[in-house]
N, C-alpha and C positions, 0 to 999 in steps of 0.2 A: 425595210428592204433597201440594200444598197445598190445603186444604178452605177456606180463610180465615176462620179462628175463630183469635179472638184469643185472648192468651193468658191471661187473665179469661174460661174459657169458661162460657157460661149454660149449666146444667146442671138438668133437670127432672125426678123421682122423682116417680111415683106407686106406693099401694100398699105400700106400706116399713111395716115394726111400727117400733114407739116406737125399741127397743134399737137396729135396723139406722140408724135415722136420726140418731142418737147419733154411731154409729160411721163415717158417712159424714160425718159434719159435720168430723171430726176429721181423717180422711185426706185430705177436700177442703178445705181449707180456704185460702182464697184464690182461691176460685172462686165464681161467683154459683148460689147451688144455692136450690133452690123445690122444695117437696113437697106433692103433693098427695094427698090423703084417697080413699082407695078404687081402684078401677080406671079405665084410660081407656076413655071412650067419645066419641060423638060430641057428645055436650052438651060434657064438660069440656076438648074436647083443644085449644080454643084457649085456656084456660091454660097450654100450653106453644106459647103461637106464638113465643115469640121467642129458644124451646131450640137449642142447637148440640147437645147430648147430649140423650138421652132413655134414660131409665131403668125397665122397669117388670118384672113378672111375669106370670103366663101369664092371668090373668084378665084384663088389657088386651087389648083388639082394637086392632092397629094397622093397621090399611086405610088405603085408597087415601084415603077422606075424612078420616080423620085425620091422616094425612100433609098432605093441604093445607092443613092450617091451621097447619103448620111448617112454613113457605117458608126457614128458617134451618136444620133437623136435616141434619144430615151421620151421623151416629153412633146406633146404639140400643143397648144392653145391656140383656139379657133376663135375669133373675135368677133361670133356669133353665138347665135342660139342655134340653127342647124347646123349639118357637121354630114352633109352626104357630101362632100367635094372632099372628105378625106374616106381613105380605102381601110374602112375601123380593123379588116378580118388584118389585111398587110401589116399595120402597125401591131395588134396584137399578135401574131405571130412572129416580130421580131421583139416584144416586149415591151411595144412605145407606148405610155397611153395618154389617153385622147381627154381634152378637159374643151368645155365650153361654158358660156353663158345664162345659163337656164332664164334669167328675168331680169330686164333692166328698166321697164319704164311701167308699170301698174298705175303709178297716181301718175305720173307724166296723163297718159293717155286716160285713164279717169277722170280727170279733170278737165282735159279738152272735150270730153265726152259731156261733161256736165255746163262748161262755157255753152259749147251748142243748145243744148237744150235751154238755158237761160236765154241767149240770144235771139233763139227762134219766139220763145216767150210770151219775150219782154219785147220785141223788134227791133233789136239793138241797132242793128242793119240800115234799118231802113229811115231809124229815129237820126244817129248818125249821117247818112246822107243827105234826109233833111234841111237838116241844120245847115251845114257844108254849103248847101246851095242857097243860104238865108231866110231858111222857111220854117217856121215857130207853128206851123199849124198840129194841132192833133190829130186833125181827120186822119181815120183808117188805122190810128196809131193804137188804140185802145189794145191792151196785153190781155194776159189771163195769169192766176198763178199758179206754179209749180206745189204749192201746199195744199195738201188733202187727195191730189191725183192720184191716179195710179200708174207705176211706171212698171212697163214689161221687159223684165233682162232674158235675153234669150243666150243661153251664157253666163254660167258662174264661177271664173276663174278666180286667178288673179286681181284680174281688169275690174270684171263684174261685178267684185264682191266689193272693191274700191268705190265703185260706181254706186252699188246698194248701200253701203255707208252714209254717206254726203246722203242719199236721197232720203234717206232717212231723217237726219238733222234737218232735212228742209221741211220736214214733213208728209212727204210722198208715203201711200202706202206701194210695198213695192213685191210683184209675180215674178216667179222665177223660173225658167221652163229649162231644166238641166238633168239629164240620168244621172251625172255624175258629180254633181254638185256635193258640198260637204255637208252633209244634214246639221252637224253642229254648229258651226257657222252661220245657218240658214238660222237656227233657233236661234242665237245670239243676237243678231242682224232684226230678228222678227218678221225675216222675208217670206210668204207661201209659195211652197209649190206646186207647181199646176203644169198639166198639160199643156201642150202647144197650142189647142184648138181652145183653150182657157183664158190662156193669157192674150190671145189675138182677140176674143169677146172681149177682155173688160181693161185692156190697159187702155189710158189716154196716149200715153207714149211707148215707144218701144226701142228696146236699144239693144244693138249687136253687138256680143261679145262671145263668138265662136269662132274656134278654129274655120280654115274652107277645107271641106273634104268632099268626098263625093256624094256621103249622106246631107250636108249642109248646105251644096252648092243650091242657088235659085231657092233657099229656103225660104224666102221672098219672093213671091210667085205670084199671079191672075187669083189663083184659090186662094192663097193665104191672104192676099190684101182683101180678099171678098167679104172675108170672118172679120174684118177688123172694125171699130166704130168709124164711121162716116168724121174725118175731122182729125184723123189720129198723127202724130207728130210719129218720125221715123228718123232715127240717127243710129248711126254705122260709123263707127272708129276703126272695123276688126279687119275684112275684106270685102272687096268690091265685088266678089262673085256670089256671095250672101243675098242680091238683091237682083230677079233679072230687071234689067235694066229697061226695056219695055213698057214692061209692069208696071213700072215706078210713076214712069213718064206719063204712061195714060192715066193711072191714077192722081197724078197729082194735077193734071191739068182738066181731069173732072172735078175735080175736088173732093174725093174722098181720101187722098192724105193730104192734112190741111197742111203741113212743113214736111222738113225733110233737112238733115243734118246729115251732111257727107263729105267723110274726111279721107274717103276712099272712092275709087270708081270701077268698074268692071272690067275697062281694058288693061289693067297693072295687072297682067298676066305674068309679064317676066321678073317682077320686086317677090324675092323669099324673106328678106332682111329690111326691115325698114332702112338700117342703115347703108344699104347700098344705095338709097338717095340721097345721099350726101359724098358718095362716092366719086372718085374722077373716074373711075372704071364704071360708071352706067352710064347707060341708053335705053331707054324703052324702047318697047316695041305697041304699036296702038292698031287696036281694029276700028277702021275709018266708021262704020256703023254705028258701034256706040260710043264713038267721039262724037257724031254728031245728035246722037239720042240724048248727052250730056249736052252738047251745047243749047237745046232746048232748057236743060236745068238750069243752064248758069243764068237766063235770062230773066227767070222767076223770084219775085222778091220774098217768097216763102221759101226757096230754097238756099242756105247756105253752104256752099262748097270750098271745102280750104285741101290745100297741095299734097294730102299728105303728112300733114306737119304734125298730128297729134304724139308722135313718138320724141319729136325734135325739143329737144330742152337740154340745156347745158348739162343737169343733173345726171338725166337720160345717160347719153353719149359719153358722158364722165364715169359712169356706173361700168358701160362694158369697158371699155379698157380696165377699169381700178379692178373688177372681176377677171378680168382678165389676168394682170399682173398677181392679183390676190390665187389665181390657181397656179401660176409658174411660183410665185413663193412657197406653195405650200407644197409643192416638188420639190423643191432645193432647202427646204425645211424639214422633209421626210413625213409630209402628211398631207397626200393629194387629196383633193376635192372638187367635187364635179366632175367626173371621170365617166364618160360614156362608152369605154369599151374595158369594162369593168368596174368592181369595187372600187370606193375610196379605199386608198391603201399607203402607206407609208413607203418614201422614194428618197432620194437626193442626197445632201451633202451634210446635213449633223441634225441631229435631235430637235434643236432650240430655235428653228426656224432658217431661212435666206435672208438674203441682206436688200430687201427693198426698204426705203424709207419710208416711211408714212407721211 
């Protein structure tokens, strides 16, 4: 399909950090590219009136008004994985279409998934401060191992299935509690499947790797901790409302969860995008309650809490943009991909691909 953007296409970025504009300069190069400072709105979107592409992140509103002041966009890439801050039905009905990021960090955050679970362990934490403070003692430091346990994924994605990997190789056997899980995969993996009320009897660990909806939220509950073994390790890479936060706290200060690996907390109400922590355009917003239900956790040497960070890796962060770029290419190549208000379908300026560098 011909959009008739030539093949010097005007390509307009808002919202971009320094390093990503770097990087985009370098893979575009021989294109007319414009950046501009912060998020679109309707004051600045006729800065890109005369865009074939459009570039931004989920703090752009792309409405119906913004759109008409690019009487030239054919193309948007969203330098996310969601894409409600664009108006899909508007853009489709002038012909624009819409590409995003489907997956950028699976073993990033699988493996900070599995660091935890070693950490909490082994007491890396605690063997480390130890030392720091000139103390060679063992007492209290006595570990357990990761091989022959069983580990409960609640959640089989991406993430999940990365996660069931590695536990495998360590020799974990490993539950899997997902309707939607890949049954062949599962077979491959040698993972079982088990009900929810299955896998909370017999894993030693448990590890969250689900969407938050409203069937999932508190799926960590007063009930569900009840069913769990006395002693059971609990990490959460995915979201912080997976787990009521209460819950957590009284259990683990009885001590029926003997650890607890959290790389997420319950107030990150207002994060849709890992990467809008790393963003200049965030600000939390925090419910003083279970900031302070947390600051009980931070204080406990069975618990490990880190920022946030399992998404953050060079690679990570490298992925959405190069995805990024890699879907404007394949517009200005004539073979989009990733396209969520629509088919992949053929677009752009010739046959044989755009001209990003590799």
């Amino acid at each position: 399909m011909e959009f008739g953007v030539s093949k010097m296409a005007n390509i307009v970025f808002y919202e971009l950090e320094p390093w990503e504009k770097a990087h985009v300069k370098s893979c575009l190069a021989g294109h007319k590219l414009a950046f501009i400072e912060g998020p679109m709105d309707e004051k600045n979107a006729a800065q890109a009136s005369g865009a074939d592409v459009l570039g931004v992140f989920i703090y752009s509103k792309v409405g119906a008004a913004q759109l008409a002041k690019m009487p030239k966009l054919k193309m948007i890439a969203t330098f996310s994985t969601g894409f409600d801050h664009i108006d899909l039905a508007a853009c489709s009905k002038r012909g624009i279409r819409v590409a995003n990021v489907p997956s950028y960090g699976s073993h990033t955050v699988a493996e900070h998934t599995l660091a935890l679970m070693l950490a909490l362990s082994k007491k890396i934490v605690q063997s480390v401060e130890r030392t720091r403070q000139g103390n060679f003692s063992l007492e209290g430091l006595r570990t357990f191992d990761l091989s022959d346990k069983t580990l409960g994924l609640i959640g089989f994605g991406k993430i999940g299935s990365h996660v069931a990997k590695t536990a495998k190789a360590l020799g974990m056997h490993v539950r899997v509690y997902d309707p939607y899980a890949d049954a062949n995969l599962m077979e491959l993996l040698t993972c079982k499947s088990v009900s929810l009320e299955q896998l909370l009897k017999e894993a030693d660990i448990i590890s969250l790797h689900t969407p938050l909806t409203p069937q999932t939220k508190y799926i960590i509950n007063k009930d569900t901790i009840a069913k769990m073994k006395r002693g059971v390790i609990l990490v959460n890479t995915a979201r912080g409302g997976l787990i009521d936060n209460k819950a957590l706290v009284d259990a683990v200060l009885s001590g029926h969860i003997g650890g607890a690996g959290l790389d997420v907390l319950e107030e990150e109400r207002a994060i849709k995008e890992e990467r809008q922590l790393v963003s200049s355009e965030f600000s939390g917003s925090f419910d003083l309650r279970t900031v302070v239900a947390n600051q009980i956790l931070y204080n406990k040497p069975n618990v490990i809490i880190t920022p946030h960070n399992a998404f953050n890796s060079q690679e990570a962060l490298r992925r959405i943009v190069d995805t990024s770029l890699e879907n404007i290419d394949g517009f200005l190549g004539g073979k989009m991909v990733n396209v969520v208000n629509g088919k992949d379908l053929g677009a752009g300026v010739g046959k044989k691909g755009g001209k990003r560098k590799k």
